[in-house]
N, C-alpha and C positions, 0 to 999 in steps of 0.2 A: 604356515609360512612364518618365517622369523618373528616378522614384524607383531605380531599376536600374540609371541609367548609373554607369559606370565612373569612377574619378576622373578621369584623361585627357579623358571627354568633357566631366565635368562644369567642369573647364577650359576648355574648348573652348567652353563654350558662355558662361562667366563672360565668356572673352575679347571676346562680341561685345559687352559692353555697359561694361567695365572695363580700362581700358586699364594695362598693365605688375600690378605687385604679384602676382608669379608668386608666392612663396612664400606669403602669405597663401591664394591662390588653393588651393595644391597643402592646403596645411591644413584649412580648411572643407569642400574634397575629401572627403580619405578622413574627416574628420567623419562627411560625411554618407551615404558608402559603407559606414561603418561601420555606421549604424544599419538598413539594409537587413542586412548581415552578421549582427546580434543577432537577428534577427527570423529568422533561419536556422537559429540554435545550438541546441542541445536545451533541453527546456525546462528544464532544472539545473539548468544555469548562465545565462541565457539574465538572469535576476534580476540577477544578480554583476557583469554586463557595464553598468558604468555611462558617460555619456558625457564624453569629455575637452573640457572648456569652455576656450576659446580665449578670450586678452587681445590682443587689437591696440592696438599702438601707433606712433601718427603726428598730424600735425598736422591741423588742419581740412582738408576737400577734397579728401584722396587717395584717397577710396572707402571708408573704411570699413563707412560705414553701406551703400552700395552693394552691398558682398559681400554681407554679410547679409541684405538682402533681396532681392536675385536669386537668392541660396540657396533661400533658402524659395519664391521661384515656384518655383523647378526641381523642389525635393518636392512641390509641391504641398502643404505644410506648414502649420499655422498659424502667424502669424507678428508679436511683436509690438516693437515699439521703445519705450523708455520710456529717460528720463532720468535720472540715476541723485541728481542733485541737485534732485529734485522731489520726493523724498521724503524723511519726518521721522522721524524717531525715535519710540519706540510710546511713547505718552504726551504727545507735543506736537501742534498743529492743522496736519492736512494727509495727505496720502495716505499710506497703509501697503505696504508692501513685497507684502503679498500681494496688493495688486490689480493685482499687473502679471500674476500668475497668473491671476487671474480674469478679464481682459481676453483673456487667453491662449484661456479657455474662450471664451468669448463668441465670438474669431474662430472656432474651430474649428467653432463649432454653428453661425455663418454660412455656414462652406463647407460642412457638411456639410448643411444643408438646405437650400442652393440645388444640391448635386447630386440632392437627391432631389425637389427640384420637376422638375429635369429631367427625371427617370425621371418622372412622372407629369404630363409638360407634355401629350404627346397627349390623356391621360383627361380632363382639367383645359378642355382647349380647348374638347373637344367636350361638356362639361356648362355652358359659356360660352356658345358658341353659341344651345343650350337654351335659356337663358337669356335671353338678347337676342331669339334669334326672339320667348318667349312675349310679352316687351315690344311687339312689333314688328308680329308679323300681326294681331293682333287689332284694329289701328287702320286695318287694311286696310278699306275700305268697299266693301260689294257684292259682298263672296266667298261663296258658297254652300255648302251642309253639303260638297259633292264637292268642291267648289274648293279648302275649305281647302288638306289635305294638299298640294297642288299649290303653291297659292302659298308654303307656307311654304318646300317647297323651292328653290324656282326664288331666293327669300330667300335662304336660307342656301348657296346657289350665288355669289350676290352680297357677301354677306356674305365670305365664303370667300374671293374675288378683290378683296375691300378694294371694291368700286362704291357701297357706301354708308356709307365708315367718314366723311363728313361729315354724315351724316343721326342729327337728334340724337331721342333716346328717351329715355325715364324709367325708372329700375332703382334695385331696392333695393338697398342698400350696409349697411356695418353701420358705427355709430357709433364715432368712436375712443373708447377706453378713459380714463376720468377716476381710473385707477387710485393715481395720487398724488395725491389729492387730500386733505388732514388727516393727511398724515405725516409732514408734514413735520418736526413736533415728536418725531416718536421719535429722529432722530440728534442732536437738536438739546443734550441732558445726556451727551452722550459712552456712555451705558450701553449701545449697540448697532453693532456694527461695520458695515460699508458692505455685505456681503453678507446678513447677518439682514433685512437693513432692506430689500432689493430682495425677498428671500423673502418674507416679511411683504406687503407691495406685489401682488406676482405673488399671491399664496395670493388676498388678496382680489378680485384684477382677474379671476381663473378659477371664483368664485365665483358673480360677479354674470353676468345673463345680458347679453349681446352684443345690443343695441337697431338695430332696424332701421330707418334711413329713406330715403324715395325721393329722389332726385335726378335732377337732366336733365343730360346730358352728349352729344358727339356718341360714336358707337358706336365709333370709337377710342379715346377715351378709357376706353368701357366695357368695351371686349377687357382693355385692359392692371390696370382697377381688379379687374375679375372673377376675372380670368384670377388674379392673385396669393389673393386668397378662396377659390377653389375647390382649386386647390393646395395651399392649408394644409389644407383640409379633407381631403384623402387621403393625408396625410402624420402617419405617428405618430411625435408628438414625443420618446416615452420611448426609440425606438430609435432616433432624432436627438442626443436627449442622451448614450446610452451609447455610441454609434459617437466622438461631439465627443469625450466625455473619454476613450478607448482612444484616440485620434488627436491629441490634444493632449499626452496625457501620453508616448506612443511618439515623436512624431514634432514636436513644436511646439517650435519656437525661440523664445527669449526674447533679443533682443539691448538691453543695459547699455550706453547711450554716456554718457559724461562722467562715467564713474567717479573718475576724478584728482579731481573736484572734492568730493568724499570723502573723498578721502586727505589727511590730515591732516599737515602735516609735525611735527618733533620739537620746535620749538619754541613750535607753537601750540599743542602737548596740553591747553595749562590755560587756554588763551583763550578766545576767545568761540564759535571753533568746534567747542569738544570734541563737539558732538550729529555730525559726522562719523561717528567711530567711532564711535556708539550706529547711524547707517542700515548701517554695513557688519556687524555685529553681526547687526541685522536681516535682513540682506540672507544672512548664511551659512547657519540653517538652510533656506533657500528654497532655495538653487544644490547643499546639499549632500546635499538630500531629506529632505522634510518633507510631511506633510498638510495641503492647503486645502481650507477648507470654499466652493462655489460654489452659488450656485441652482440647478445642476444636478444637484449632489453632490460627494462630496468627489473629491480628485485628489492622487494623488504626484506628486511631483516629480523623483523618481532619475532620471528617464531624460530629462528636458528637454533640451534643448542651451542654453546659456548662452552667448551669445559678447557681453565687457565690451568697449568700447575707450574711449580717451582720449588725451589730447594729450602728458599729464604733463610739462608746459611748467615748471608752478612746483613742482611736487611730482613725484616717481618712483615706479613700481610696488611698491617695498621699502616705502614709504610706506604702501601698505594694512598690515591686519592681516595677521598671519605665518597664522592659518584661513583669510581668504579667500583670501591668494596661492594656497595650497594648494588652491583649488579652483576656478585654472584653471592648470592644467599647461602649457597650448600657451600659448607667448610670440609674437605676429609684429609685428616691428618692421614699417612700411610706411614706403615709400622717397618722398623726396619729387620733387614732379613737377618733372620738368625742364623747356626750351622745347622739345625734339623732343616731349616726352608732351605736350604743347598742343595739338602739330600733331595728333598722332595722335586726340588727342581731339576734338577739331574735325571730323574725318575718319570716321573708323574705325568708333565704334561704332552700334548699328542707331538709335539716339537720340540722335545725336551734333546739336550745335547749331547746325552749318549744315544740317540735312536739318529740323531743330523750324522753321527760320525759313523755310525755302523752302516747308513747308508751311503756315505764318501767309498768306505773299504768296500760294499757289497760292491762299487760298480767297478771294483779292476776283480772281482771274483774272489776277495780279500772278506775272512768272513771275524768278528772280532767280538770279544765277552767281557765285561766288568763284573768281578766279583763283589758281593756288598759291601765288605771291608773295604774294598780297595774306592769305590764311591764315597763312603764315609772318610777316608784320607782322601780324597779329591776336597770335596766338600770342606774339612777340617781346617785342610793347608790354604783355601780362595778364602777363609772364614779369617784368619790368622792375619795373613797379608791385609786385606781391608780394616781389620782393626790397629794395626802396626803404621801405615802406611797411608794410605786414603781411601777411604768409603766409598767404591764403586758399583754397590749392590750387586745384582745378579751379573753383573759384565767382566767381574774378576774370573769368574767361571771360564767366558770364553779365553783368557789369556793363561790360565794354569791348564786346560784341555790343551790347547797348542801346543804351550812347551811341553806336557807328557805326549802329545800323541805326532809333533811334526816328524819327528826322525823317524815311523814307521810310515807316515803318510810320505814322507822322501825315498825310501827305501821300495817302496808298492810301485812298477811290477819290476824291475831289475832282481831285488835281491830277496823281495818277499814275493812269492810266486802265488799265481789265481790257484786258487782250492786249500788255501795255507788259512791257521786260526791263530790267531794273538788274541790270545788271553792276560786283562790286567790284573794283576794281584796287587796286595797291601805293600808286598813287597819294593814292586818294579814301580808303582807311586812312592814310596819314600822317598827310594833312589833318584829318580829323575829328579822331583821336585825340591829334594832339601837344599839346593844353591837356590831355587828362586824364592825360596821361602826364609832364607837368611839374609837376601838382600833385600835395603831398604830402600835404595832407587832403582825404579821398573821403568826407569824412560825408553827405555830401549825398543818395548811393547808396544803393540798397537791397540790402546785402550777405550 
């Protein structure tokens, strides 16, 4: 399982989807080798062993955000991203630092109860089926006390092989939940924080009982509504919640981008941005381990991974406060992409942007080729503009693939017909792209 590979692999496998930033790479590694390592240690020290929260630093587009969340596929981790300039300082209007925690929880009790619908998708199915047949036979006309049992089967034989998932039936469903309804007013005088106020909510919506009404759908539709209904119902949620917060608090990454925009330099300390330093403030008992209160229950924090990054264009890392440098240890500058890492990314990885496009064309029957040259003038011309213009890392990519490739993706199926091939050459990139690559304002893009 993921969770177990070795640094090396866990490289290895960062590499199919992240092209160069070895060193960032080899870091988030043994990050994350590490926390399988703790999980090893006697229980002691096992406490004492906290985790080293890592600052990347690089411009937009070199992958940052990239590492960190293909990390966390790899643990199979909860896993969340949040901006570090969207939140205020505790006292003014707008989000507080602990609901990036809480957000945290919330992924983890997602994964953790879509694995256990898993484990009870067969039980779940076959009390679905039940269900649909009892809908189903009984509008059978002409079946007799012995016939039933027969027909029902010879149904649910049907059923089972999809032969009647267009045949539509009537089934009861249970009514959504109006559980916000008149609460609105409790966050509304500041007296109740964003977690009280979803508890509060949930208490009442688990109160009142769950209303049923009939509905007609066809019986596919009724697999897929039932099917998630009956699963909740054999799934206990109090060891969904304590599995989520032991899995969030051991194992859930929390990744900071646009920290820098935080960091306050020495000269604005008494300007208008001094509420800076009150989020980074905020933000050190959370990374440095603290107690949140969630509607699940409460959660520490010691053992989260943190990983901050930023551009630190106009401001520098010494620029945060001297508490939160200290709490993240691990420094990785990332390198910026050159025109070979274009090529490579163009290419290389398993989601690389010529394999997204071929598979747009493949779905009207449209089958479509790059010739190497003509990636190398891909590549050349997004390499050009970024250094002319502004430094969007790998994202100028998606905006020079557009403009070469919108007017056949407009043309697909009207004028370009299914079983047709377009083929890019060096040529047909020049052409397209030499207006955008002579102009010096791209506002017009979607970047």
């Amino acid at each position: 399982m993921a969770p177990y590979l070795t640094p090396q692999e866990i490289v290895k496998s960062l590499d199919k989807y992240i092209v160069g930033q070895q060193t960032a790479k080899r870091n988030v590694a043994i990050a994350l080798r590490n926390r399988w390592r703790r999980m090893k240690v006697p229980a002691a020290v096992r406490d004492d062993i906290t985790p080293n929260n890592i600052l990347m630093i690089g411009t937009t587009g070199v992958g940052k955000t990239e590492i960190a969340r293909r990390l966390a596929k790899l643990a199979n981790a909860p896993f969340v991203k949040v901006e570090a300039s969207k939140f205020t300082e505790v006292g003014y209007v707008g989000r507080d630092v602990e609901s990036m925690v809480r957000d945290l929880v919330e992924n983890a009790v997602s994964m953790v109860k879509a694995a256990k619908e898993e484990e009870v998708k067969e039980k779940a199915s076959l009390l679905v089926e039940d269900l649909i047949l009892d809908a189903l036979v009984p509008s059978v006309a002409h079946q007799s006390t012995q016939e039933g049992p027969k027909t029902r089967e010879r149904f649910r034989t049907k059923l089972r092989n999809g032969e009647i998932d267009k045949m539509k039936v009537e089934i009861k469903v249970s009514k959504p939940s109006n559980s916000n309804m008149g609460f609105g007013m409790i966050g509304g005088g500041g007296m109740m924080d964003e977690a009280m106020m979803i508890g509060i909510q949930d208490m009442f919506s688990n109160m009142l009982p769950r209303k049923k009404r009939k509905k007609r759908m066809t019986i596919e539709e009724a697999k897929k509504l039932l099917l998630a209904e009956e699963a909740a119902k054999l799934i206990d949620m109090e060891v969904v919640k304590e599995e989520a917060l032991t899995k969030a608090r051991n194992t859930g990454i929390i990744f900071i981008d646009e920290i820098d925009k935080v960091a306050a330099r020495s000269s604005q300390e008494n300007g208008p941005d001094v509420s800076r330093e009150g989020v980074q403030r905020d933000l050190l008992p959370i990374v440095e381990g603290s107690t949140v209160h969630t509607k699940y229950g409460t959660i520490h924090t010691d053992h989260i991974l943190f990983i901050a990054a930023g551009a630190f264009h106009v401001t520098k890392p010494s620029d945060l406060i001297p508490e939160l440098q200290g709490r993240f240890p691990i420094r990785v500058e990332l390198d910026s992409l050159t025109q070979a890492d274009f090529v490579r990314i163009l290419c290389e990885p398993q989601n690389a942007l010529t394999s997204q496009y071929q598979a747009l064309f493949e779905a009207e029957g449209v089958g479509i080729s790059f010739e190497k040259d003509a990636i190398e003038e891909i590549a050349s011309t997004a390499y050009q503009i970024n250094e002319t213009v502004e430094n969007i890392g790998a994202r100028r990519l998606h905006t020079v693939m557009s403009h070469l490739l919108n007017e056949f993706l407009f043309d697909v199926p009207d004028k370009i017909k299914p079983q047709e091939k377009i083929k890019i050459t060096k040529f047909l990139v020049t052409d397209r792209l030499a207006e955008l690559a002579q102009k010096k304002d791209l506002s017009e893009y979607i970047l």
